[in-house]
C-alpha positions as CSV (number, residue, x, y, z in Angstrom):
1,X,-7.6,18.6,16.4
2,X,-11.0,18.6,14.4
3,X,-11.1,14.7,13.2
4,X,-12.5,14.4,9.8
5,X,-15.7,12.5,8.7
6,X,-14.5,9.5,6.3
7,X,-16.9,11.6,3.7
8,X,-14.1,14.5,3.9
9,X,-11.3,11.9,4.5
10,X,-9.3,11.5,1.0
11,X,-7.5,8.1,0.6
12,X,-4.9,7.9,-2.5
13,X,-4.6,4.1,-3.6
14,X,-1.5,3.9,-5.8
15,X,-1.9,0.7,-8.0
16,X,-5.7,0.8,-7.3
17,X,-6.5,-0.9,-10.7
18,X,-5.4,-4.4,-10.3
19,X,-6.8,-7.5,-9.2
20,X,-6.1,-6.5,-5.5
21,X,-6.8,-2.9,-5.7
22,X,-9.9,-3.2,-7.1
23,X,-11.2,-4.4,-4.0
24,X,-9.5,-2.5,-1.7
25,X,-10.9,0.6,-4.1
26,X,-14.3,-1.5,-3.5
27,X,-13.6,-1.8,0.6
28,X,-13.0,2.0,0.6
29,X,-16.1,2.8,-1.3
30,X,-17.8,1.1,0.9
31,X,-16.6,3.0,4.0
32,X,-17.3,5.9,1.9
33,X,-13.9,7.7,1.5
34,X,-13.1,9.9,-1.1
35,X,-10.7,7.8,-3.2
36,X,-7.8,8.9,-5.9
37,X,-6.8,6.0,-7.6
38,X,-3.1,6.6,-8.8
39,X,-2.4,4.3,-11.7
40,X,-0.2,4.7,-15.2
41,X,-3.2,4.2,-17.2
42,X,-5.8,6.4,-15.7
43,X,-7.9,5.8,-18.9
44,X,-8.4,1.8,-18.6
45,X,-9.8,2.1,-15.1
46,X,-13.3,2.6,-16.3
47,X,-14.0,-0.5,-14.0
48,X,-13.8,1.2,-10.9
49,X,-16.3,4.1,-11.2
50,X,-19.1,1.9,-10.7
51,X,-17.8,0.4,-7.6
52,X,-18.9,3.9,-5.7
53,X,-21.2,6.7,-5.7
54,X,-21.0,9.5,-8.3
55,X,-17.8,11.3,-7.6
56,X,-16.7,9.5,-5.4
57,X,-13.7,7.8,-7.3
58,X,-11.5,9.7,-8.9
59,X,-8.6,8.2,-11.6
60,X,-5.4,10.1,-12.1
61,X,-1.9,9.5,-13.6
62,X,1.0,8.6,-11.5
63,X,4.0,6.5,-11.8
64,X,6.2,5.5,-8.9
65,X,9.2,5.8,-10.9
66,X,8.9,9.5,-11.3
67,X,9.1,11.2,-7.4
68,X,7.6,14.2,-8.7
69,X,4.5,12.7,-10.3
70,X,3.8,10.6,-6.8
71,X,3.9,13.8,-5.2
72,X,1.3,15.3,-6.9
73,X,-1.2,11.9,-6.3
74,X,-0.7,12.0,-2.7
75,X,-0.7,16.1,-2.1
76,X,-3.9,17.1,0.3
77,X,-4.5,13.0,0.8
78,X,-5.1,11.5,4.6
79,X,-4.0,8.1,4.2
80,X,-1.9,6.5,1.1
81,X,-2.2,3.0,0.6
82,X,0.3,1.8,-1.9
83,X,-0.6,-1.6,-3.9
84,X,2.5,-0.7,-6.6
85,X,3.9,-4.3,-7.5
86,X,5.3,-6.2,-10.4
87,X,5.8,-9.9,-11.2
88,X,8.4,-9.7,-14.2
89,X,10.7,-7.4,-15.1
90,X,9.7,-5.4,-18.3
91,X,11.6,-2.5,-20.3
92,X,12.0,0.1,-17.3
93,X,10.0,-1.5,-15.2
94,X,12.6,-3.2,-13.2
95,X,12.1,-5.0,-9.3
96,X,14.3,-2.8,-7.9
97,X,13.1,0.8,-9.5
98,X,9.4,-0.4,-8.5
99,X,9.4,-2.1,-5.3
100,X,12.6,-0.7,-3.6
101,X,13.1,3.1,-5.2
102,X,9.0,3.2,-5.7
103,X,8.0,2.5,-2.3
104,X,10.3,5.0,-0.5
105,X,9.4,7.9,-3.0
106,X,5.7,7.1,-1.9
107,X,7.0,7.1,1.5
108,X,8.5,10.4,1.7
109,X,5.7,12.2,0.0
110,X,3.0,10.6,2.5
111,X,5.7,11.6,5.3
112,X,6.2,15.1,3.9
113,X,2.0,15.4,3.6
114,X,1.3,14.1,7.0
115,X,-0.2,11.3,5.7
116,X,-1.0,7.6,7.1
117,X,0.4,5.4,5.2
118,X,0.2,1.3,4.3
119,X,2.0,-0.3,2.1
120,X,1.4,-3.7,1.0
121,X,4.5,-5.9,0.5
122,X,4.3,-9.7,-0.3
123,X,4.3,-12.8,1.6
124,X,7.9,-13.6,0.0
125,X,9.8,-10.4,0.8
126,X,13.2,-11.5,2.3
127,X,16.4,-10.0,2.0
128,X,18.5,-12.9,2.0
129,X,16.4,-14.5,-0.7
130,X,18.0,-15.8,-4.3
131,X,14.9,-14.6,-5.4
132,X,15.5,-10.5,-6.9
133,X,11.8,-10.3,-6.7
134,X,11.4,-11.1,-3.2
135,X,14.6,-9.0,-2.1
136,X,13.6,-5.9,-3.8
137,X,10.2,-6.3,-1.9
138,X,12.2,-7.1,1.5
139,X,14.4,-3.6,0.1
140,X,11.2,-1.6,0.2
141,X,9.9,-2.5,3.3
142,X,13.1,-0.9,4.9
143,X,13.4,1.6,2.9
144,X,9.3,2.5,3.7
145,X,9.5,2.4,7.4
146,X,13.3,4.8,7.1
147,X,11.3,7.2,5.7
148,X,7.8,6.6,7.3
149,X,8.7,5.6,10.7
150,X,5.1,5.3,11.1
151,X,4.0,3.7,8.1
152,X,2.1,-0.1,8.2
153,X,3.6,-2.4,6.6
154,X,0.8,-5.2,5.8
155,X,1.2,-8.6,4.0
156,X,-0.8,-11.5,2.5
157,X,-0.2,-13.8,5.1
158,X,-2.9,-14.5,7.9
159,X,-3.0,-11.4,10.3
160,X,0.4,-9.9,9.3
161,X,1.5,-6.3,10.1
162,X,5.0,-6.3,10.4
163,X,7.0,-3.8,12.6
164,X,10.1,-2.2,12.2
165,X,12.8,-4.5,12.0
166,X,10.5,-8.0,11.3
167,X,12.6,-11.0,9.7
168,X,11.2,-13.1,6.9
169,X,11.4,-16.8,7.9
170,X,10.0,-20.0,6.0
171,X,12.0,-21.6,2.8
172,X,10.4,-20.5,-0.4
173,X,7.3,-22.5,-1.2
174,X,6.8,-23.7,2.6
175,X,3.4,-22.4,4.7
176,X,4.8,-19.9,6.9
177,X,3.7,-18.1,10.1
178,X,3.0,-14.7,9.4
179,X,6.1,-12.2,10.6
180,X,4.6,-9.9,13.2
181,X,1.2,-10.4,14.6
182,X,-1.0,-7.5,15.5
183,X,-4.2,-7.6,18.0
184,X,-6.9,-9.5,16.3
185,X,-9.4,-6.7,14.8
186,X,-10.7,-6.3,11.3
187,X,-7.2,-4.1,10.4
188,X,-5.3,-7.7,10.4
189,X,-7.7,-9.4,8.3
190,X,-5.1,-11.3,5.3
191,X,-7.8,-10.5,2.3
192,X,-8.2,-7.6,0.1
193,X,-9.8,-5.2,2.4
194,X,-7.1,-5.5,5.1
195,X,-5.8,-2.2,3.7
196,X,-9.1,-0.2,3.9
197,X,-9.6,-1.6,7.7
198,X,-6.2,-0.5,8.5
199,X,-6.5,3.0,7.0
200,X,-9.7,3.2,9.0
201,X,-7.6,2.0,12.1
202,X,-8.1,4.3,14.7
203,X,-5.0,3.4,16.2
204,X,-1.4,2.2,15.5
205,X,-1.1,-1.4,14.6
206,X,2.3,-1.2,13.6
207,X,5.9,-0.5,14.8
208,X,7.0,-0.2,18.8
């Protein structure tokens, strides 16, 4: 198989405009990916153009609620890196329809492309929590790695990459130890450009 130059690799970063995705966006620039930035607003990311070479970052609608739409963000991409996440609940933008339903329809498009994908949960994510936000986050992690067997899961927490299967532990508001821990390289770095070292990963970091 004819491995592609990260100038010819395309890397679609859904929720690329917020405070976290701008720097992944940044991180990826820097490694000089093409990028497609996925966001509901394409117009309001006049931010990120700057943060890479002409061309180089391209905006375009998409909204995780709508399958269809995330199909079209992620069609022809190599790796998907998906950032999606609310704090509150707002009109139809519920937990559950973003984190939970969201995540796996990004999941089965990267799996139907053949793409890598890396989705970003939170450091909270438990099932068992009272918390709805922190279930529907632990919901999408399962629900990501049903459909993407091979998809990283990747956390805020120092050096986490969880596997399939990883428990939450820790009492809400307590330091925890970070759920899985992969081999110490740049793709488990806990900042912002974690997710751009991981998609450059040129290995598995994740999973069995």
């Amino acid at each position: 198989m004819t491995l592609k130059s990260r100038f010819d690799t395309l890397v679609t970063v859904l929720g690329g405009s917020g405070f976290v995705g701008r720097h992944v966006v940044r991180a990826l620039a820097n490694r000089h990916y093409r990028i497609r930035v996925a966001v509901r607003r394409p117009e309001l990311c006049g931010h990120l153009q700057p943060l890479g070479r002409v061309g180089q970052i391209h905006a375009v609608q998409a909204n995780v609620r709508y399958p269809q739409s995330v199909a079209a963000v992620v069609r022809d991409a190599d790796v998907v890196v998906n950032l999606v996440g609310i704090l509150f609940e707002r009109s139809r933008q519920r937990f559950d329809a973003v984190q939970a339903e969201g995540a796996v329809a990004v999941a089965h498009a990267a799996g139907a492309g053949g793409a890598r994908m890396i989705h970003v949960s939170a450091i909270g994510a438990d099932a068992t929590s009272t918390s709805h936000y922190a279930r529907s986050k632990a919901e999408g992690e399962q629900q990501v790695l049903a459909a993407h067997p091979a998809a990283t899961i990747m956390d805020p927490a120092p050096r986490a990459v969880k596997p399939p299967g990883a428990v939450a532990n820790g009492s809400p508001g307590e330091p925890r130890p970070p759920r899985a821990l992969c081999a110490p390289g740049p793709a488990c770095r806990a900042d912002a450009k974690a997710p751009a070292a991981a998609a450059s990963a040129g290995r598995r970091i994740e999973g069995p």
